[in-house]
C-alpha positions as CSV (number, residue, x, y, z in Angstrom):
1,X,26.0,193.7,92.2
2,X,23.5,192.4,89.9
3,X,23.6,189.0,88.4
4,X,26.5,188.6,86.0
5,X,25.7,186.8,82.7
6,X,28.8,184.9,82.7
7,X,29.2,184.3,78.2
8,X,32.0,183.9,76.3
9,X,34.1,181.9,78.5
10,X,35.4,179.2,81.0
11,X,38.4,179.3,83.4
12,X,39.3,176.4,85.5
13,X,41.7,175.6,87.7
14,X,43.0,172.5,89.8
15,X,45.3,171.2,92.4
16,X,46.7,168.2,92.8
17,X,49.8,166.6,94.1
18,X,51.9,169.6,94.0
19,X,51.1,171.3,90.7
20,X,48.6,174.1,90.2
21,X,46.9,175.0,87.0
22,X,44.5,177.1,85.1
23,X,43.3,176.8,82.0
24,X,40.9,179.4,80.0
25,X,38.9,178.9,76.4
26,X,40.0,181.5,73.7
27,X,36.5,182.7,72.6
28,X,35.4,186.3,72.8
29,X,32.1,187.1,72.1
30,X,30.2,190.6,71.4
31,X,26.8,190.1,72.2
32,X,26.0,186.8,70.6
33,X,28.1,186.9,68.1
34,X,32.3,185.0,68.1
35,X,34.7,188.4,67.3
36,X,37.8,186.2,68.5
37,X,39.1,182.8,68.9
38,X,42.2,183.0,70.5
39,X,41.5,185.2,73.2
40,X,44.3,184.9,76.4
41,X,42.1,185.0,79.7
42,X,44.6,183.2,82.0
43,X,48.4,184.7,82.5
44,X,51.1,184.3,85.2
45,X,52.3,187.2,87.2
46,X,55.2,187.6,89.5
47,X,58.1,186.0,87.4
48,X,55.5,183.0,87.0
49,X,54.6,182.6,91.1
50,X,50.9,183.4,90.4
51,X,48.5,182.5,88.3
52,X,45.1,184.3,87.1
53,X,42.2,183.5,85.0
54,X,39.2,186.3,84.1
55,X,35.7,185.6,83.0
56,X,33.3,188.6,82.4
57,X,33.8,191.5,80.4
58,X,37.1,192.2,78.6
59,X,37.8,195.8,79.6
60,X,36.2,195.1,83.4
61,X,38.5,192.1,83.9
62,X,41.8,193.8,82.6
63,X,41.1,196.7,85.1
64,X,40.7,194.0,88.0
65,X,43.7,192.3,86.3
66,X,45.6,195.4,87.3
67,X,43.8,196.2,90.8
68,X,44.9,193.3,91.7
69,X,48.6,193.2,90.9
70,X,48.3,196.7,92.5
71,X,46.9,194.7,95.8
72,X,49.9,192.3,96.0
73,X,52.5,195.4,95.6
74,X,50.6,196.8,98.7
75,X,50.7,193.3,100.8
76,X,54.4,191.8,100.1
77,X,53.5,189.5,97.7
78,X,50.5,188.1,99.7
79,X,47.9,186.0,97.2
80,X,45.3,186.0,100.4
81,X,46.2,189.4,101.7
82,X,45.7,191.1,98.5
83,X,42.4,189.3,97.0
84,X,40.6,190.0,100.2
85,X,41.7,193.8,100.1
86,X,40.4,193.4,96.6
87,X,37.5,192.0,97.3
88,X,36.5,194.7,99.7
89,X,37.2,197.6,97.5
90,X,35.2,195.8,94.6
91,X,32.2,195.6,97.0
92,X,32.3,199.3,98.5
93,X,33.2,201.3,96.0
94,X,30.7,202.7,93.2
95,X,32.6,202.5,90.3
96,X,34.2,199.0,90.9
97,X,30.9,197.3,91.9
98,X,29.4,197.8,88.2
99,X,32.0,195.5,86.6
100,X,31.1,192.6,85.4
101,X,33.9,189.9,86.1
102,X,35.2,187.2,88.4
103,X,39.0,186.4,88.9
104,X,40.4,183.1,89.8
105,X,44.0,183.5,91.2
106,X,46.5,180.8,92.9
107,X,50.2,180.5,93.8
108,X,51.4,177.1,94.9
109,X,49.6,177.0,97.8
110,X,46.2,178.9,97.2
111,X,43.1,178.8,94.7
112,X,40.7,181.3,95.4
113,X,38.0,182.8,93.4
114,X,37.2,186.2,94.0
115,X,34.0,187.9,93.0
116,X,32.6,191.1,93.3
117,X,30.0,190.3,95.9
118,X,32.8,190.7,98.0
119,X,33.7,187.2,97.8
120,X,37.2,185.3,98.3
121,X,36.3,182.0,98.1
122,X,38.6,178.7,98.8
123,X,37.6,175.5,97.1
124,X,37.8,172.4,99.8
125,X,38.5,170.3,96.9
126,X,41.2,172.1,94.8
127,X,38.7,172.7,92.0
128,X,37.8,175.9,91.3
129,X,35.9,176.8,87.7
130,X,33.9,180.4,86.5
131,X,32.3,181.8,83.3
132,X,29.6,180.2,80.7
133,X,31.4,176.4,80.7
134,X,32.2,176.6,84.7
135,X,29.8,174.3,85.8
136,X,30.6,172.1,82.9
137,X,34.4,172.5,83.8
138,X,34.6,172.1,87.1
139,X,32.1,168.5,87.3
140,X,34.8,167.3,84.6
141,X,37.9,168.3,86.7
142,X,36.4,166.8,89.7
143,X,35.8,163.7,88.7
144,X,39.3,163.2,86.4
145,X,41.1,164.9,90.0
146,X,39.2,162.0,91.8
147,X,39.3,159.4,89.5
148,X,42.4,159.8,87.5
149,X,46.1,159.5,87.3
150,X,46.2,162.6,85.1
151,X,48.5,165.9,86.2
152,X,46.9,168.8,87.0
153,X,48.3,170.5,83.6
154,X,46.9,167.2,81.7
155,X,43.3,167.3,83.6
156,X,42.5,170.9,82.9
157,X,43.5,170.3,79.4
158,X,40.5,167.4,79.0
159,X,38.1,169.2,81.5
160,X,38.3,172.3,79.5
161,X,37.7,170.3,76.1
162,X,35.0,168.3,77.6
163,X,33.5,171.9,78.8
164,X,34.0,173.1,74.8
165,X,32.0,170.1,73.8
166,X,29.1,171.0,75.9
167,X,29.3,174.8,76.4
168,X,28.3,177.2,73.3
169,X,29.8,180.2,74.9
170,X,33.4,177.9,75.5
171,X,35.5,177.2,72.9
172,X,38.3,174.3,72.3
173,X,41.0,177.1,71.8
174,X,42.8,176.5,75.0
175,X,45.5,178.3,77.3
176,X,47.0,176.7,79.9
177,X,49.2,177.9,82.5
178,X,51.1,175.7,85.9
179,X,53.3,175.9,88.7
180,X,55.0,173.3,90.8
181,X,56.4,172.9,93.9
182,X,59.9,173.0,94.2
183,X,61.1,169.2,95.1
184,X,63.0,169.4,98.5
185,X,66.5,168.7,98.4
């Protein structure tokens, strides 16, 4: 796969203390120009036990978007089972290698970013960021996971605004998605 020119959006996505969540800017871009604002890159899946978040091309990531929810119908229900079966079709075959996108995905347990290198990647930290802003997004959820008393939910919010503020291709239009554990009773 070639290098992708990742413009046009940021996804993040942190965990901390029992809550996972993702949050993606709204801005959709043709070439260099803005054609929407509110675009909806992150969604939940599985009655809201999964959560995913698409950077790349619109039309690429919605066919990954289904691949993949195809994937966990053939593994149970299985976030690590069903990324890495992705993964490996996305490297091998012909067609799927020329998309253009990169999928976060998590459930309460698991963040991993998949790529179509044939990647299925775990962050160590519980910070996991793609797209134009990423870099932006995921310095600014690290350092508010490590030196805050923010929620997940209420970190992604600023490190996505604080991405939107530095990233032309990221806008301040943002969706955000969570889980949380289940307290035991």
């Amino acid at each position: 796969m070639s290098s992708i020119k990742m413009r046009g959006t940021t996804i993040c996505c942190i965990r901390k203390n029992g809550e996972v969540a993702i949050g993606g800017d709204g801005q959709v871009t043709l070439g260099d120009t803005v054609v929407k604002h509110g675009g909806r890159k992150v969604r939940t899946i599985r009655d809201g036990a999964i959560l995913t978040g698409f950077a790349g091309s619109t039309a690429d990531a919605m066919n990954l978007f289904e691949r993949f929810e195809a994937k966990l119908d053939e593994h149970g229900g299985s976030l690590m089972r069903a990324a890495v079966s992705l993964a490996k079709e996305w490297r091998t075959d012909k067609y799927l290698r020329q998309l253009e996108a990169m999928m976060i995905v998590a459930d309460i347990d698991n963040t991993l970013l998949i790529s179509g290198n044939g990647d299925v990647l775990e962050p160590d930290d519980g910070v996991a960021a793609i797209g134009s802003g990423g870099a932006y997004a995921k310095a600014a959820a690290t350092a508010l996971v490590n030196h805050s008393d923010l929620s997940a939910r209420e970190a992604i919010s600023e490190a996505m605004n604080i991405a939107a503020n530095i990233c032309i291709y990221t806008n301040s239009n943002i969706t955000i998605e969570s889980i949380n554990k289940e307290p035991k009773q």
